[in-house]
C-alpha positions, 0 to 999 in steps of 0.5 A: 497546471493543465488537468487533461494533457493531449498526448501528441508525441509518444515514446515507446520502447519496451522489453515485454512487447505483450499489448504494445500493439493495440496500445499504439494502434490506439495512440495512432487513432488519436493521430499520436506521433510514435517515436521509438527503439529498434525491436519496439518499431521493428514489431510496430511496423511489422503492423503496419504502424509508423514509427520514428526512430530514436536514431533519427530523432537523436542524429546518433545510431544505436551503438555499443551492443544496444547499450547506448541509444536513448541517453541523449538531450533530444531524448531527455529534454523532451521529457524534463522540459516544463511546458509552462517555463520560457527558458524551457521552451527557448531551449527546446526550440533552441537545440531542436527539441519536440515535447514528449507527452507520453513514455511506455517503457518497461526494463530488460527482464533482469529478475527473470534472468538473474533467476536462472540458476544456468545464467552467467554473471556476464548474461545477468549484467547484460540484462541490467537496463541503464536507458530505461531507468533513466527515461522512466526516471527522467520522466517521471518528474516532469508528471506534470506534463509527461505520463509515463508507464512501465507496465502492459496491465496499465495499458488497458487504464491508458487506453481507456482514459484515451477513448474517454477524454479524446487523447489524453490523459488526467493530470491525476494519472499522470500523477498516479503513475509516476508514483508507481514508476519510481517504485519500479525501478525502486525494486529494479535497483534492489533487485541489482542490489542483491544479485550483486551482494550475493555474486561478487566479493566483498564483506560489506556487502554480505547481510543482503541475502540473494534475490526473490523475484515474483512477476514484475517485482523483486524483493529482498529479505535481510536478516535483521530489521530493515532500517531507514536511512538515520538521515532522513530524521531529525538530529534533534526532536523537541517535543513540548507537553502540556499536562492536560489531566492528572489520572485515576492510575496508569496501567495497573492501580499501583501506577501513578498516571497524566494525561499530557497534550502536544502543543498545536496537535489535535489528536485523541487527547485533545478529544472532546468528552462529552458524558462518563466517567474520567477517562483512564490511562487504558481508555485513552490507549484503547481509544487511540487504537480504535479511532486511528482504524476507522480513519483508516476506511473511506466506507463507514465503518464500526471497530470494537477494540479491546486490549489495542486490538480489534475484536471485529470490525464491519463496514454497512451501508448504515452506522447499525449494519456496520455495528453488528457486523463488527459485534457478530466477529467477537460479541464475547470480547467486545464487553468491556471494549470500545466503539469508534465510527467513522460516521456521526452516531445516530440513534439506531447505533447508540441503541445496538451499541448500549446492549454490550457493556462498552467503555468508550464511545468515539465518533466524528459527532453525535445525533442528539437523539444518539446523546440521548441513548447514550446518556442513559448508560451513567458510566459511558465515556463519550469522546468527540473528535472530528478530525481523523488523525492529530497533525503529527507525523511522527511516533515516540516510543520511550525505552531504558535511556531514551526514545525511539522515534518513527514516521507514522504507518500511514500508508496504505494500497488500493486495488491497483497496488495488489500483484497477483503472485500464483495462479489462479485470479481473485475475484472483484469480491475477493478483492474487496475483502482482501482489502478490508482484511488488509487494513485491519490487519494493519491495526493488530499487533504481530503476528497478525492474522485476519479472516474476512468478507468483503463487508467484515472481519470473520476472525482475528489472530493477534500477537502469536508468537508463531505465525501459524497459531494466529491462523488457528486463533482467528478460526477459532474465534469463527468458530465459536461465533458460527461465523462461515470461514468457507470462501473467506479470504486471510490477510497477513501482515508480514510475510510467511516463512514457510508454506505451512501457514498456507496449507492451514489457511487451505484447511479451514476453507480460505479463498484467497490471500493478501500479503507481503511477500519478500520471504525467502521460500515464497516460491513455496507459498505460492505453490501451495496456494496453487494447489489448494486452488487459493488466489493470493495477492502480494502488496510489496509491503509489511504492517508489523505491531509491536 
């Protein structure tokens, strides 16, 4: 599979015309030929750029309204066929067909139509795209060869790589946005979904509730839990265990305890323990808690965790910076607490880590100068785990009668996931902590609030009942470290119902937001930070804890 793919042939053909001139201009500087549809090639002719028509590529006229002009084998074909397959090739050259390396398509502006309460079902319905879907569909599972995009912000990153590469586009691009294509047209058809759900009849389509659009994404919001679909787990799981220890007690000393290992995993129970005491049923949930945070972080990162949840968390351009980072967010709960790093412990840490009552140290490896230190504390459980995770990918919950069963939550966002949902734009600093503040946040359980800087946490709000007390908490816990909330951001890991958790936030001098969104009244929350002058971000996706 070719790393860098010249682009020589491109379709283009966009609702949202915003950009597509300077991005053609540049594919043509590049001598990219230029095929596309009626009022795409109209705009790009009217500046002086040639184009192809779909109707000349495809020997049929746009026909039916529009409706029918790019579902055609010349189209489609250009796009599935593998270059490097030679049924492919002599198919393609069989019937006529010319490759095409790259497709700029984004969808007739349902969300913004079905949004108007003054449009008709008719109006709405012609707004549902059918050409497009397909093409992005179609060539996006050929990334192999084909790059595809669906969103004007994406085209300053193609013509970038452009200029850089000299016309073409990586293969970890291509890549990129195929992934990020499929979830656009993922939240189109639930968009359509729910429109219908609440405009035509029918019982069984009732639970969905009506639709919430935001920029380029839609959103649904249902009443009860949204559940995956049961086929896509096993009919059966057969988990073997082996016991590995026989424990002190379990939760409270009256509860008899063992430690268990699945077969061939290497997870947190199979950690090496290199000095202390036995480790103890809770040690053992609270270290698991820990190192799966800081396995979540590619900077170097220090958690202290008490009770499950982070007391702070710091990232550092050394393992003792990043240390009193995390220690300065809740240095009260820290004692008793347990201390995971993502980086091998060296002696700087072990001596910062040692003035605190600590349980548990975890780590990826240790200094023998750091062993040394940590070894005069008798009582110190030191764990050793070198990998980030253990090779399962599934979680086991027991209840009255049998399990529950789920995938890991191990996705995560970066930058280029965040949708801007009001007004005012996050600095690149906001970003970073917003992140930072995400990922975290994902790690306490709900409701969960988290304050922080681009470099650590500032507060956190744990377990609340109500979403607005956990923003309370969280000041409250800076508070009490004189930590300066002014100019922090707040990460949220679901949703807000109402925009009271917003003007909160505002009050005690927070920036900027990350969250879901998918609620109802975020046309709420959105104004509300429009007001307060607050950046907030929506990631599309929720980090419920129970």
């Amino acid at each position: 599979m070719t790393e860098l793919k010249k682009i020589r042939r491109a379709l283009i053909s966009v609702s949202d015309k915003t950009g597509i001139v300077e991005l053609a201009a540049t594919l043509k500087g590049f001598g990219v030929e230029i095929v596309s549809t009626g009022g795409t090639a109209a705009k790009l002719r009217a500046e002086r750029i040639d184009v192809i028509e779909v109707a000349d590529v495809t020997g049929f006229p746009e026909m039916m309204d529009g409706r029918v002009k790019t579902l055609h084998p010349k189209i489609h074909g250009a796009f599935l066929a593998l270059r490097d397959n030679d049924e492919h090739q002599r198919a393609m050259s069989e019937h006529g067909i010319g490759a095409i390396d790259l497709v700029v398509v984004n969808l007739y502006p349902f969300e913004e139509t079905a949004a108007d309460e003054e449009a008709s079902l008719e109006e709405v319905v012609e707004q549902i795209d059918i050409g497009g879907p397909a093409m992005i569909r179609s060539a996006s599972k050929n990334w192999r060869d084909v790059a595809v995009v669906t969103d004007a912000a994406l085209y300053p990153d193609v013509i970038k790589e452009l200029e850089e590469t000299g016309g073409s586009i990586s293969l970890k691009t291509r890549q990129r946005f195929a992934a990020l294509s499929y979830t656009r047209t993922s939240y189109y058809d639930l968009a359509i979904s729910s429109y219908l759900a609440e405009k035509l009849p029918g019982d069984d389509l009732d639970y969905l509730e009506p639709l919430n659009p935001f920029k380029n994404l839609a959103f649904i919001e249902l009443e009860t839990e949204e559940a995956d679909d049961a086929e896509s787990m096993p009919a059966e799981v057969d988990i073997r265990l082996a016991k590995v220890a026989d424990l002190r007690y379990g939760e409270n000393p009256h509860q008899n305890a063992a430690l268990y290992s699945v077969d061939g995993d290497s997870g947190i129970a199979n950690a090496e323990q290199l000095h202390g005491k036995e480790m103890s049923f809770n040690n053992y949930v609270d270290a698991e808690a820990a190192w799966r945070l800081v396995a979540d972080f590619q900077e170097r990162a220090v958690a202290i965790i008490k009770h499950t949840n982070p007391s702070g968390v710091g990232l550092g351009s050394s393992n003792l910076v990043a240390h009193q980072r995390a220690l300065a967010t809740d240095p009260v709960s820290a004692f008793g607490g347990i201390v995971a790093l993502n980086r091998t412990a060296d002696a700087e840490v072990a001596a910062s880590v040692n003035k605190v009552f600590t349980e548990v140290v975890i780590a990826p490896d240790y200094e023998p100068e750091a062993l040394d230190i940590f070894r005069k504390k008798k009582n110190l459980r030191i764990l050793r785990l070198a990998t980030a995770g253990g090779t399962s990918k599934m979680e086991h919950r027991q209840i009255g009668g049998g399990f529950l069963v789920q995938d890991q939550d191990n996705f995560s966002i970066s930058r280029g996931d965040l949708t801007v949902a009001g007004e005012v734009q996050p600095t690149d600093e906001q970003i970073a902590a917003m992140l930072l503040a995400w990922k975290v946040c994902k790690h306490v359980k709900s409701n969960a609030i988290v304050f922080a800087n681009k470099n650590q946490t500032v507060g956190v709000g744990a377990g609340q009942m109500n979403r607005v007390d956990s923003v309370r908490i969280a000041a409250m816990r800076a508070k009490r470290t004189e930590l300066a909330i002014e100019g922090t951001v707040l990460a949220s890991d679901a949703f807000f119902p109402f925009r009271d958790n917003v003007d909160e936030a505002a009050a005690f001098g927070i920036s900027a937001i990350i969250q879901p969104g998918g609620s109802k009244r975020d046309d709420e929350s959105i104004a509300a930070a429009n007001e307060h002058g607050m950046a907030m971000v929506f990631t599309g996706y929720r980090h419920f804890k129970h």
